[in-house]
Every structure is written in C-alpha cells, then in structure tokens.
matplotlib code that plots the C-alpha trace (Angstrom):
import matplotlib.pyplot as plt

x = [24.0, 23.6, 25.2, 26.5, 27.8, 30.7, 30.0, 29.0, 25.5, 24.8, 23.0, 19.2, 18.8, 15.9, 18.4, 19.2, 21.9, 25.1, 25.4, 21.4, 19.4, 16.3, 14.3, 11.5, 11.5, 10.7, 6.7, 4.9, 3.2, 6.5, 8.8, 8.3, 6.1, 7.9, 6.3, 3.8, 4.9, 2.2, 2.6, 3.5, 1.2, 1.1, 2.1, -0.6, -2.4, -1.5, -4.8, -4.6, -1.0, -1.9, -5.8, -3.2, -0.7, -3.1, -5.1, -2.0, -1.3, -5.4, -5.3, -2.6, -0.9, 2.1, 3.4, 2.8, 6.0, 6.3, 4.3, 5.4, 7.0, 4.1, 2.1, 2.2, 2.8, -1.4, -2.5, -0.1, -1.7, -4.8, -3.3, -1.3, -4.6, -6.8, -3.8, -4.4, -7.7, -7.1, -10.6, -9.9, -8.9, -12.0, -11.4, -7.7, -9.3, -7.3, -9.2, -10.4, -10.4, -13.7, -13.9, -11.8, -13.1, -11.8, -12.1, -9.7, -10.8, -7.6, -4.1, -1.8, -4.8, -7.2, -9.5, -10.2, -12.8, -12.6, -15.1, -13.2, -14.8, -13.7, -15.3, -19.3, -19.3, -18.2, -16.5, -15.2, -11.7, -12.0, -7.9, -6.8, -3.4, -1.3, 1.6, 4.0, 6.8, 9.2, 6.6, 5.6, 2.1, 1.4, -1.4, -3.3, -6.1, -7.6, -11.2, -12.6, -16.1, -17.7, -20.2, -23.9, -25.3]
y = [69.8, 67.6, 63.9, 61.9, 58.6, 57.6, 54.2, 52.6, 50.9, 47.5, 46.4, 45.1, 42.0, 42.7, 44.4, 42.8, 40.4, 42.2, 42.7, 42.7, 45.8, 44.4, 46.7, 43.6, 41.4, 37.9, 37.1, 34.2, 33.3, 33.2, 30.9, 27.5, 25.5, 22.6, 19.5, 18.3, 14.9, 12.2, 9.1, 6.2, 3.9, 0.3, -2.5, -4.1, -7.3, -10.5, -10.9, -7.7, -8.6, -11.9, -11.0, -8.2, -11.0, -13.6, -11.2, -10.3, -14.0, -14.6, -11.9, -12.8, -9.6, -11.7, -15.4, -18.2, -19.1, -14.6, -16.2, -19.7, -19.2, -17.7, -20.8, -24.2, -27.2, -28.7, -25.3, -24.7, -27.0, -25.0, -21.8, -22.5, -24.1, -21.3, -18.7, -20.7, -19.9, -16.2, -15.7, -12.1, -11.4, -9.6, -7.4, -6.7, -4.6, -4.9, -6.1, -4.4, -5.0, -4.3, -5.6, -8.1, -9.9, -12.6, -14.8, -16.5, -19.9, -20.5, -18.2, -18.7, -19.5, -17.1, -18.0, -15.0, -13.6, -10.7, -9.1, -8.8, -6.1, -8.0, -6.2, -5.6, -8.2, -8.9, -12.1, -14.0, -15.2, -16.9, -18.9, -19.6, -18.5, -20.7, -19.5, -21.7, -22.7, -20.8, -17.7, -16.8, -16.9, -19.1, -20.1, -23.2, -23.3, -21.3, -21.0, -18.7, -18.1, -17.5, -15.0, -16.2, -16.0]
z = [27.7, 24.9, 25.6, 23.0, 22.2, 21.2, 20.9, 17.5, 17.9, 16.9, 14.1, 14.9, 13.9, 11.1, 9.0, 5.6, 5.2, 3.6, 0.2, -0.2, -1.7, -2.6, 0.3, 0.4, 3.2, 3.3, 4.1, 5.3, 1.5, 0.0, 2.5, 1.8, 4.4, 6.5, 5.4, 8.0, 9.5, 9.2, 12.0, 10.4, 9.3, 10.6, 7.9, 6.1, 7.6, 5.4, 4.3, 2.3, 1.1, -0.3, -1.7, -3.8, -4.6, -5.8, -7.7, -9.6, -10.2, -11.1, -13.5, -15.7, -14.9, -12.9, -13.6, -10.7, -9.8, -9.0, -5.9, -5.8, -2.3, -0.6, -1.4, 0.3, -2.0, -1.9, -2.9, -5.7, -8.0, -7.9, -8.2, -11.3, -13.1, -12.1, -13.6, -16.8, -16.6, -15.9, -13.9, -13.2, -16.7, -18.2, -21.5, -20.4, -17.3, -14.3, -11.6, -8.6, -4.8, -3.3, 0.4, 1.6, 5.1, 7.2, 9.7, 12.1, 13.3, 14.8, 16.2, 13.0, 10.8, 8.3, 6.4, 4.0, 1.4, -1.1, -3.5, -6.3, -9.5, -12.7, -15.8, -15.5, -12.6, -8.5, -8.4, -5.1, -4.4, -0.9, 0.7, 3.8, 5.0, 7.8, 9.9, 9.6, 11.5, 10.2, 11.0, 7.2, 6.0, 3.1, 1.5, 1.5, -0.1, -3.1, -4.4, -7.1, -7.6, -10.8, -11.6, -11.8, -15.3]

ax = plt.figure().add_subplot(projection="3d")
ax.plot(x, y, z, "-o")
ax.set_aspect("equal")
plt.show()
C-alpha cells in the first residue's frame, strides 16, 4: 500500500524569492563585502598638531592670526616676523614633515624639534609648547634654522 500525503509541503528556504526567474543564485564574488572595522586611532600628540600648524603659518600657505590663539603673546612677535620671511617657502613647494622629536623637561611643558624638507634642503623648526591653565597648549617660543650654505 502506497501512503500518501495530503498535506502541502513547505517551501525550503533556498528557493527563490517570489516573482524571481533568473535560475542563478547569489555567490560569494558577487555580494558585497561588509567593510572591515579598524579600532580607532588615538588623537594626535600636540607636538604633531602644532609642528603641522606652524608649518602652515611658516610657509605662507595660512595667515598668522589663522593661529594667533594657539600662540602665547612673547612668541607671537616672532612668529609673525618669521611668516614675513616665509622660511619654508622654497619655489612655491609645500613643505614637508620629516621627523618631528621632543622632549619634555617638565609635566605641561615640550620642547619640540622637526626636520622639515623645504625645496633641495632639510631645515629645522624647533618651539616649546606650555599647558596652560586653562589646559590648552600654546606656544612659547619659536626658532627656525637656516640651511647651511
């Protein structure tokens, strides 16, 4: 005796969706790949920030008040005579960052140092940034070396 059912069967769940003819089925290659989540990246130490900032100012590529209140009132003198000068500024090239070092003779005090590729030559950029009271770095002193000749 043969048995049969009378119930309907169900549908396996690797059947097209309805409406659908196309007899291909979705592969790996063609389904887009979920983006691939990087940790996030700690902030940049102030010493980076500000060798970028003044580098901008130093190279005529941004005016000195842009940074005027990241730099304490002594060493804003300096800054705004060595952006006349435009040190950085060699054949319209924008300068480059090569190393930047520092040194921390005090909590709340660095004294910092960059190599800094302007044109054919390195140059140095060398300021010291203070926490101040209100907890913001600024600078405080500013000295740019000049290439030997």
């Amino acid at each position: 005796m043969h048995k049969v059912m009378t119930r309907p069967r169900s549908r396996p769940a690797t059947t097209r969706p309805p409406g659908r003819t196309d007899p291909r089925r979705p592969s790996a290659a063609r389904t887009p790949a979920r983006p691939l989540r990087t940790p996030p990246q700690p902030p940049p130490h102030p010493t980076e920030l500000f060798t970028e900032r003044l580098l901008l100012v130093l190279s005529g590529q941004k005016p000195v008040h842009w940074a005027a209140r990241h730099i304490a009132h002594t060493a804003f003198d300096d800054v705004a005579r060595l952006a006349e000068l435009a040190p950085f500024n060699v054949n319209d090239r924008r300068p480059t960052i090569h190393r930047i070092g520092h040194y921390e003779p005090r909590p709340g005090v660095y004294e910092v140092f960059a190599r800094i590729g302007a044109g054919p030559a390195l140059r140095a950029l060398a300021f010291r940034l203070s926490l101040g009271a209100d907890q913001r770095w600024r600078c405080t002193a500013v000295e740019v070396g000049t290439p030997a000749r």
